[in-house]
N, C-alpha and C positions, 0 to 999 in steps of 0.2 A: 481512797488511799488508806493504807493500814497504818495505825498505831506503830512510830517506831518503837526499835528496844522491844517488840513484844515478843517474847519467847515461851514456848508452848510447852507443857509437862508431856508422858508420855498420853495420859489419861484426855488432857486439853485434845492432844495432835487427831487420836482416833475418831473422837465427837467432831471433828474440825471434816477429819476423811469423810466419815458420813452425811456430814451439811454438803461436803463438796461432791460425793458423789451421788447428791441427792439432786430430782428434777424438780426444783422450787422449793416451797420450807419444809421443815418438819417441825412437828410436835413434841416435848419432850418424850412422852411414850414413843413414838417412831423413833428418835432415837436410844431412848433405852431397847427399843424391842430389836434394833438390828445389830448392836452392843452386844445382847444379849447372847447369843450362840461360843460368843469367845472370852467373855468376860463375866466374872458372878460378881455385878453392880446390882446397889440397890436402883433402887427409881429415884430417891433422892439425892442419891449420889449426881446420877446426870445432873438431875433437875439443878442442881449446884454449880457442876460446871459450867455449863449451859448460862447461868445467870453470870458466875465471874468472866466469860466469854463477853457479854453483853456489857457487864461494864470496861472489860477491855479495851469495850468498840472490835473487836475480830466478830462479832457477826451481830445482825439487827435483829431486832425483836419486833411483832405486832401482835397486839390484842385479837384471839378470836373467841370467844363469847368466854368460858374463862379459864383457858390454857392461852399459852404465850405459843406464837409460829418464829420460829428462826431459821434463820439463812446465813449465810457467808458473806461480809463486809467486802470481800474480794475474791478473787482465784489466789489456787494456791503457789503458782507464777509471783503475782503481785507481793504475796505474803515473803515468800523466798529473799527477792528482788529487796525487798523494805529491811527484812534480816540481816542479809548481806552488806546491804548499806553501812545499814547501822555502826557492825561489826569493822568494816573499812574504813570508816569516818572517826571511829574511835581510834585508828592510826596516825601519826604521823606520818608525814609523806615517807620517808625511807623504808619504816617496817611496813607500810603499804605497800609499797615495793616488793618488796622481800615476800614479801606474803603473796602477792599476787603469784611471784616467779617457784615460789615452791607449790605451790595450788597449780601452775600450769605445767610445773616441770613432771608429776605424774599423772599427764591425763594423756592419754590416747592420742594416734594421730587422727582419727576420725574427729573425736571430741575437739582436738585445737582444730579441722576444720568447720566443724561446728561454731568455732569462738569464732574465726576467722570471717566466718560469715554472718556471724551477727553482729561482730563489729563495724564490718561492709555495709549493714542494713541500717544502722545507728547513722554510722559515718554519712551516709547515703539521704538519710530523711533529714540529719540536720543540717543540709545543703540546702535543702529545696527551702 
């Protein structure tokens, strides 16, 4: 489960894309080294984020001999989900409202099928 309230810098979000589009952990050099082609960071620089990450709790840490491996506390699904919460919970019921209906009043009809149908899916499993 993700730390509510956690809200990612631009710098946080891209280390975050890289954990996620990683297969299992990395090291902070694998993450600075795939950083690298689009961004002029230091090594320390990661190596930074990567630690406020970890106190965040947005992703784990393990010991291997003496670099630190990280991974991602969730998908980035979960992360969204936990955001959005937050951000809705800090409403009162009305501008909850209000919020919702101008959030759906410019989405797509595909998209409100979309809503449509994972409201269905929700609806659907908290029956069973």
């Amino acid at each position: 489960m993700w730390p509510f309230g956690t809200n990612l810098g631009d710098l946080e979000r891209a280390v975050m894309d890289v954990l996620w589009d990683a297969d299992g952990q990395l090291s902070v050099r694998e993450v600075h080294e795939s950083l690298a082609p689009d961004r002029d960071l230091a090594y320390t620089t990661v190596m930074t984020v990567l630690d406020r990450l970890s106190k965040k709790k947005v992703v784990t840490r393990v010991r291997d001999g003496r670099a630190w491996q990280y991974r991602p506390a969730g998908s980035r699904e979960e992360m969204t989900a936990a955001t959005m919460r937050t951000t809705f919970e800090a409403l009162d019921t009305d501008d909850r409202k209000s919020a919702m209906l101008h959030f759906l009043d410019g989405a797509s009809e595909h998209e409100i099928a979309e809503i449509q149908a994972a409201l269905a899916e929700v609806t659907g499993q908290n029956k069973s």
